[in-house]
C-alpha positions as CSV (number, residue, x, y, z in Angstrom):
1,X,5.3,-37.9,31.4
2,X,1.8,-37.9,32.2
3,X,-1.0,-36.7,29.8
4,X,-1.7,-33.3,30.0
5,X,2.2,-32.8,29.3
6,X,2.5,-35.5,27.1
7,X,-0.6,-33.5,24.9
8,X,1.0,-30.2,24.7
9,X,4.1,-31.4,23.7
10,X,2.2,-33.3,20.9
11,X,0.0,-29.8,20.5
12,X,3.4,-27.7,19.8
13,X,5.0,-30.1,17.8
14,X,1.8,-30.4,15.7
15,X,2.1,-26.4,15.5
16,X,5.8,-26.0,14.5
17,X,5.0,-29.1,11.6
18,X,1.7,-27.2,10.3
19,X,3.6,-23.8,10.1
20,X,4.7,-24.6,6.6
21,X,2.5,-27.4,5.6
22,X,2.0,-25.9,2.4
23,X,3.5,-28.1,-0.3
24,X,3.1,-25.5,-3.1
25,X,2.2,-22.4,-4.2
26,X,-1.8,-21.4,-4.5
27,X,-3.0,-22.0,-8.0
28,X,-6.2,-22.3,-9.7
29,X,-6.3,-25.9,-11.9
30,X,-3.9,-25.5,-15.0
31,X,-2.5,-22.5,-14.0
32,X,0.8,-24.1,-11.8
33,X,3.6,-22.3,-14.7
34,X,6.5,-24.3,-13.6
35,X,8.5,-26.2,-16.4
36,X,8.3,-30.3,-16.7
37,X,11.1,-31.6,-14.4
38,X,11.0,-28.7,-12.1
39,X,9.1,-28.3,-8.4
40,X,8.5,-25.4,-5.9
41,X,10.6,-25.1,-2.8
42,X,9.4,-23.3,-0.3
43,X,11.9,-20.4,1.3
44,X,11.2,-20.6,4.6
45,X,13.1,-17.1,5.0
46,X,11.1,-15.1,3.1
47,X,7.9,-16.5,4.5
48,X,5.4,-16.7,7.3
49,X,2.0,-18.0,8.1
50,X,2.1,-15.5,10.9
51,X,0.6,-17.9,13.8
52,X,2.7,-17.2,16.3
53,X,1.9,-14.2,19.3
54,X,4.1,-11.7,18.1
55,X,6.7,-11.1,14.8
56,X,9.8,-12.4,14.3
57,X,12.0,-9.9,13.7
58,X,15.1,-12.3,13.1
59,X,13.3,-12.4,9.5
60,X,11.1,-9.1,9.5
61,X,12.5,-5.9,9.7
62,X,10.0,-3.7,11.0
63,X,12.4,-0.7,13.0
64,X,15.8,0.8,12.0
65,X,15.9,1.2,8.5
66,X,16.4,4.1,6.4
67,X,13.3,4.9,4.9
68,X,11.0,6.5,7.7
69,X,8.1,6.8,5.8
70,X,6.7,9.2,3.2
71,X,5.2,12.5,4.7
72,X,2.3,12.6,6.5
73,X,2.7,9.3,6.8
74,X,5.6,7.9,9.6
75,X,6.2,4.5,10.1
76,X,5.4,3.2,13.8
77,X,6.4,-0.3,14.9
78,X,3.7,0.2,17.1
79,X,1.0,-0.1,14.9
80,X,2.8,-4.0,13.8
81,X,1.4,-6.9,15.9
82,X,0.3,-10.5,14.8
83,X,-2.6,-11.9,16.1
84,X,-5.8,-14.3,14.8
85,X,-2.9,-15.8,12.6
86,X,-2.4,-12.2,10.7
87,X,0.4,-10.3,10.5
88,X,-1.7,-6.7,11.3
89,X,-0.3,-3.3,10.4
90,X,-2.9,-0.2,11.4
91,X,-3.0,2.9,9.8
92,X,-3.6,5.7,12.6
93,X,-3.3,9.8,13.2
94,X,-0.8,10.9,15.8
95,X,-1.6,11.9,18.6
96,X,0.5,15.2,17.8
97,X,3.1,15.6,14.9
98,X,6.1,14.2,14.7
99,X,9.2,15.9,13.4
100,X,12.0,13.8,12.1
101,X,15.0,14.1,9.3
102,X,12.9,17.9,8.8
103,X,10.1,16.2,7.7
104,X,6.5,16.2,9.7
105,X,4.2,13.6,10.3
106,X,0.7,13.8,11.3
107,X,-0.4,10.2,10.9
108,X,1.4,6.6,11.3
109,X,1.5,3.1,9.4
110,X,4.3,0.1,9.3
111,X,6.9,-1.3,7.5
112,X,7.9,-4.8,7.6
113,X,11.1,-6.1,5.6
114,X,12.4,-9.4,4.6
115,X,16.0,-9.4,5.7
116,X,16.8,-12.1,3.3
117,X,16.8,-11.5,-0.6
118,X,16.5,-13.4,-3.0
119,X,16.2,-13.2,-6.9
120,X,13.8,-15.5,-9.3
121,X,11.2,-17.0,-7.6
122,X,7.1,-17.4,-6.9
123,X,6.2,-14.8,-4.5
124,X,2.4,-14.8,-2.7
125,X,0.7,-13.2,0.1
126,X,-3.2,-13.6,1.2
127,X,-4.3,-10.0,2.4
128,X,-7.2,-8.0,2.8
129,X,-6.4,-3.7,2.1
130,X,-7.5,-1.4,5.0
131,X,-10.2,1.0,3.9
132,X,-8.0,4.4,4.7
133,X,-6.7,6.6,1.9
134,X,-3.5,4.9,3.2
135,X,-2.1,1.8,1.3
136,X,-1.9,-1.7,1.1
137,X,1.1,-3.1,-0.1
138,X,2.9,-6.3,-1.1
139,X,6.3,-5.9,-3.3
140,X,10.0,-6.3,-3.6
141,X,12.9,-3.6,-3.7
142,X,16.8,-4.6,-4.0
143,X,18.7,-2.9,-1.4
144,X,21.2,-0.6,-2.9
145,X,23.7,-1.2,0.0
146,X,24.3,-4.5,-1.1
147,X,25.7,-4.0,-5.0
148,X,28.2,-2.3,-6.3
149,X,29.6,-0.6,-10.0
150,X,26.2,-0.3,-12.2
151,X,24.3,-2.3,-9.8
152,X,23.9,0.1,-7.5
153,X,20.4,1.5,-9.0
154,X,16.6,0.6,-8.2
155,X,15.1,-1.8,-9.0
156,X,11.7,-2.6,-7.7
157,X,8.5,-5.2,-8.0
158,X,5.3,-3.7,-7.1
159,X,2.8,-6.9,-6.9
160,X,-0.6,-5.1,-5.5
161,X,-0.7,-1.3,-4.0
162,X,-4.0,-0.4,-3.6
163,X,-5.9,2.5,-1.4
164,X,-9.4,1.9,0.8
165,X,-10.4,5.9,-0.1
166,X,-9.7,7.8,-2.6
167,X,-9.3,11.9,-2.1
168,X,-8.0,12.6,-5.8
169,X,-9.7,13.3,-9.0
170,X,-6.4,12.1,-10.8
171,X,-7.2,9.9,-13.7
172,X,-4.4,7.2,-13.0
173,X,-5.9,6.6,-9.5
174,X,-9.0,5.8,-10.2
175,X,-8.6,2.0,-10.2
176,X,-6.4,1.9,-6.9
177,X,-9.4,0.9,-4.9
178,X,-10.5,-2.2,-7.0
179,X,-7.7,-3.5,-8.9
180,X,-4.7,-5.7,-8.6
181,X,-2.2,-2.7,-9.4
182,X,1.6,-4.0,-10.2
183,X,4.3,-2.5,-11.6
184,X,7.8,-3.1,-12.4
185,X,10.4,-0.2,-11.4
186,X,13.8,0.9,-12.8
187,X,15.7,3.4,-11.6
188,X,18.7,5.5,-9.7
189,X,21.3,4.6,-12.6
190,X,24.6,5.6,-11.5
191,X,26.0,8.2,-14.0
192,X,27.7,6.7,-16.7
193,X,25.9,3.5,-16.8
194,X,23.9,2.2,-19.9
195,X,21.3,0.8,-18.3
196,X,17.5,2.0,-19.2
197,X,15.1,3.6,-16.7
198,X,11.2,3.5,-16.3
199,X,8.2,2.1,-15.3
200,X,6.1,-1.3,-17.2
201,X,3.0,-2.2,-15.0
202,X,-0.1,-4.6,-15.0
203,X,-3.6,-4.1,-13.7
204,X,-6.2,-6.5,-13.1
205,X,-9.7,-6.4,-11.5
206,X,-11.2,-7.7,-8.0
207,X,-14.3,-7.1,-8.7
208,X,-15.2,-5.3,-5.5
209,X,-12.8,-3.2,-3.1
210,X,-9.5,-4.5,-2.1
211,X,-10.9,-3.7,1.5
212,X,-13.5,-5.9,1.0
213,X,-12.1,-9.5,1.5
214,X,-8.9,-11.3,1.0
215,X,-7.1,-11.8,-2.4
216,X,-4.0,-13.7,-2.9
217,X,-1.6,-11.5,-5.0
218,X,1.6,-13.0,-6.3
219,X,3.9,-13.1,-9.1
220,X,6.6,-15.1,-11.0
221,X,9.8,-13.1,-11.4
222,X,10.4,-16.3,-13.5
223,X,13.8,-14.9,-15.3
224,X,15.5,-11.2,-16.0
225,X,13.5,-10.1,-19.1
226,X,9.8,-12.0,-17.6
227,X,8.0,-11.3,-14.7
228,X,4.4,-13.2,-14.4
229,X,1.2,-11.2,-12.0
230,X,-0.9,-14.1,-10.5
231,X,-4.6,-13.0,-9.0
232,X,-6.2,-15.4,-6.6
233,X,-4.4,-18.5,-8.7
234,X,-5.1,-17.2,-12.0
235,X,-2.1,-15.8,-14.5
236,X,-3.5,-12.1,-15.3
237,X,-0.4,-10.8,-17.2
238,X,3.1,-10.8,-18.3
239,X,5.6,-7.6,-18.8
240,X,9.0,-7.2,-19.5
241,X,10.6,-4.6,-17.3
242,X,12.9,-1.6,-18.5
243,X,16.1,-2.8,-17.3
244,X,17.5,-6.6,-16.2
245,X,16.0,-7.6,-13.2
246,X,18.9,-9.6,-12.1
247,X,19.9,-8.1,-8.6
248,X,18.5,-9.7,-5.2
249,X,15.3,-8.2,-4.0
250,X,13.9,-8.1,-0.6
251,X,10.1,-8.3,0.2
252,X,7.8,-5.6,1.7
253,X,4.5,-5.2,3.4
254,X,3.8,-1.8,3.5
255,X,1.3,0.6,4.9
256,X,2.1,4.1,3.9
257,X,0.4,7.5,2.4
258,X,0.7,8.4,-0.9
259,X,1.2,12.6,-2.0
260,X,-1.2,12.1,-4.9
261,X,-3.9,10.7,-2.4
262,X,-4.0,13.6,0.4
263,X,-5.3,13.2,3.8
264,X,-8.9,13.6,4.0
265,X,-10.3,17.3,5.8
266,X,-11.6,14.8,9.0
267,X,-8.1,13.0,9.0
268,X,-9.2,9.6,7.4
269,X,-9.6,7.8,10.9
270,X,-13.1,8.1,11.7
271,X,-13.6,4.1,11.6
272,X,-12.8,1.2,13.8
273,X,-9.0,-0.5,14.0
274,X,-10.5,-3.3,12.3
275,X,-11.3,-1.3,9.5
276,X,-8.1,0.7,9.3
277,X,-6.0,-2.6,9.5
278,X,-4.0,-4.4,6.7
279,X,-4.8,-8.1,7.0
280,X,-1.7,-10.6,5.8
281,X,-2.9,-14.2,6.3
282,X,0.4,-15.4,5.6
283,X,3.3,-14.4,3.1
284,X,5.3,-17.1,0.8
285,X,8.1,-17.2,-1.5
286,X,8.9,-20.3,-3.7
287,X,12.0,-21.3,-5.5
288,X,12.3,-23.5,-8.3
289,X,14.3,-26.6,-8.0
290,X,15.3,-30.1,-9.8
């Protein structure tokens, strides 16, 4: 083999090795929660340092699934590419209206899916929020598909959602520019079931814009009863959610519109891509083991 092979054979293998060099999860000193005799193991399923040239949709689902979007706002796997070692999803108007399942959709974003689930675990992304009124997202959902008898319901693990522009006077929105906003999610109980429904969340501040650099947000579903927000490394807060969460979730990243936070009267896309992109440095879930 002479040397210039011989070097990018060394090159790729040094790639493949460094995609998951991470040993464990990003904490601040003293703030690493997990028990004595315990360690983090990374799920190399459910994450992605996104350094390749394009997705990999053997683990992201970014096409074909159910939920289309929420009106305006249709999800394009179009606006999904990787690139600088980001995953990138760009929030844009159509170029006409779209109509699909009677709804109609005058702008696009993305939708990228784990396709494996998983239940208690550490999970972290490093991203940087578009500056659209459309959102920035990084959470869990269980997919109803896959459960059966009283576990077929919702349950869902919001770790940030945040907005670039707000076009609301609603009080509740107010912080959805500059704060870590999470909230736990429990409902679609089938009828007859004794199982409680509603909505526990968490809030903690940036100090700036979500837009304005990256933050790592992450959380510690730790067991069915605890769930653990984590900002930048730091433990913020801990709720309890309605109902058990004790069903597989799946992980999302998200860019979609909100009906509280309407489109604005120039269309909200009067700024460069750069600036109407979601930034995901990389995405990774943790499992604790012996």
């Amino acid at each position: 083999m002479n040397y210039m092979k011989y070097l990018l054979v060394l090159l790729f293998a040094l790639s493949i090795s460094s995609s998951f060099a991470q040993k464990t999860p990003f904490f601040e000193k003293g703030q690493d929660p997990k028990p004595d005799g315990k360690k983090w193991k990374l799920v190399k399923g459910m994450s992605d340092e996104f350094n390749e040239k394009k997705i990999d949709e053997q683990k992201w689902q970014i096409s074909g699934q159910p939920w289309i979007g929420r009106t305006p706002g249709l999800f394009v796997p179009e606006n999904i590419s990787v690139g600088q070692g980001n995953l990138k999803i760009v929030s844009t108007k159509l170029s006409k209206p779209v109509t699909k399942k009677n709804q109609t959709f005058t702008h696009g974003g993305g939708y990228v899916g784990s396709t494996q689930g998983m239940t208690y675990g550490y999970y972290e992304c490093r991203m940087k929020a578009n500056k659209t009124f459309m959102s920035s997202t990084f959470w869990l959902i269980n997919d109803r598909r896959e459960t059966q008898g009283c576990d077929k319901r919702t349950t869902e693990l919001d770790i940030q959602e945040c907005v670039g522009q707000l076009n609301t006077n609603k009080a509740f929105a107010q912080k959805m520019t500059n704060h870590m906003n999470s909230n736990t999610h429990s409902r679609g109980i089938p009828e007859g079931c004794d199982v409680p429904k509603g909505t526990i969340g968490a809030k903690a501040p940036l100090n700036g814009m979500g837009s304005d650099d990256y933050h790592i947000y992450a959380v510690w579903w730790k067991n069915e009863k605890e769930v653990l927000f984590f900002l930048d490394g730091k433990f913020q807060s801990k709720v309890e959610p309605k109902a058990n969460f004790n069903i597989p979730m799946h992980l999302r990243m998200v860019v979609e519109t909100y009906n509280w936070n309407p489109v604005p009267d120039d269309g909200g896309m009067n700024m460069s891509q750069k600036d109407r992109t979601t930034y995901y440095d990389w995405v990774r879930s943790w499992k604790l083991v012996e």
